[in-house]
C-alpha positions in Angstrom: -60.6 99.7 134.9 -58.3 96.8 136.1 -56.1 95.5 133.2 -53.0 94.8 134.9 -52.2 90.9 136.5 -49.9 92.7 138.9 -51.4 92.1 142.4 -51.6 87.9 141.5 -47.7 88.7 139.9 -46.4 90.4 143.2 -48.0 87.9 144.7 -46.4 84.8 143.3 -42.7 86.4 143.3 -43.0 87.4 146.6 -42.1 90.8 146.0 -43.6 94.2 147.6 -45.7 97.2 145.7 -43.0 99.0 147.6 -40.0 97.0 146.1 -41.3 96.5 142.3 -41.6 100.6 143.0 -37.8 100.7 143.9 -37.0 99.1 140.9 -39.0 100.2 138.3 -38.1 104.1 139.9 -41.6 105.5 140.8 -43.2 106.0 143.8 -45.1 103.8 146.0 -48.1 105.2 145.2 -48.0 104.8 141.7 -47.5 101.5 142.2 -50.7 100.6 144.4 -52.5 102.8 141.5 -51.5 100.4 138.8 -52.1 97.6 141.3 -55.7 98.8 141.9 -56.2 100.1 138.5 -56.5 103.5 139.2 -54.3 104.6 136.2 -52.6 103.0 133.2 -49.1 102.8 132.8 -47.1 104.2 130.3 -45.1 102.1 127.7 -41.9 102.1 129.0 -43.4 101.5 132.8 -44.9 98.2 131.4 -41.5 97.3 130.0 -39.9 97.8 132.9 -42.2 96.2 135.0 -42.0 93.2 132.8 -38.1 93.1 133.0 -38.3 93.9 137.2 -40.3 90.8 137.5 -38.9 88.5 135.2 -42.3 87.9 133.4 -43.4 88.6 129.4 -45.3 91.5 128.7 -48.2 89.7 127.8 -48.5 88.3 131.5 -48.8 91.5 132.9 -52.5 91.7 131.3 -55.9 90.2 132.4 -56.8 87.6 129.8 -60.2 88.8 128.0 -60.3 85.7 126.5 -61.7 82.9 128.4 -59.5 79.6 127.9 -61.9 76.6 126.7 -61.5 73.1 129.3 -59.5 70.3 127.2 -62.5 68.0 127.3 -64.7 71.2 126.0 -62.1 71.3 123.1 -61.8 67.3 122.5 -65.7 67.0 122.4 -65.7 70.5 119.9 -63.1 68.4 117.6 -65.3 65.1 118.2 -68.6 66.9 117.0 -66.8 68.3 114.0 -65.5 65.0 112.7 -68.9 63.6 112.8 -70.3 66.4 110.9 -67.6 65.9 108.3 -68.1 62.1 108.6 -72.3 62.4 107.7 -71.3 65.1 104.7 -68.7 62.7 103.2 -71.0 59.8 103.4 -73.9 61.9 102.5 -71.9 62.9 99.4 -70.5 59.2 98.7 -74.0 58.1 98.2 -75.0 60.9 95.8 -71.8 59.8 93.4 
């Protein structure tokens, strides 16, 4: 099961599985697992991974969450403040 970023991170820093193995001190191989999700790294790897590329830890994982489109979110906040608009006014004319 993939759960690592780290094919799109190597990617953007330019950097080799080969390299980020060099300085994290494993070998090749255990690199290209993580990369392919073959295995799942131990603490410590993760922090140095992190610290090799220059990224938080949180970036390292696949997002499980999908992130909502700013107009999605406006027209979320929109429909609420009509809902509260019709229950104030539907309580105003009960008083």
């Amino acid at each position: 099961m993939k759960i690592l970023r780290l094919k799109e991170i190597l990617k953007e820093k330019g950097i080799t599985g080969k390299e980020l193995a060099l300085m994290v001190n494993v070998t090749e191989a255990s690199v290209s697992n993580l990369v392919k999700g073959d295995s799942i790294p131990r603490k410590q790897l993760l922090i140095d991974i992190a610290s090799a590329l220059d990224v938080d830890l949180n970036d390292l994982f696949i997002a499980n969450k999908t992130q909502k489109n700013p107009k999605e979110i406006i027209e979320s906040i929109r429909g609420a403040i009509d809902d509260l608009e019709e229950l104030y006014n539907a309580i105003d004319k009960t008083s």
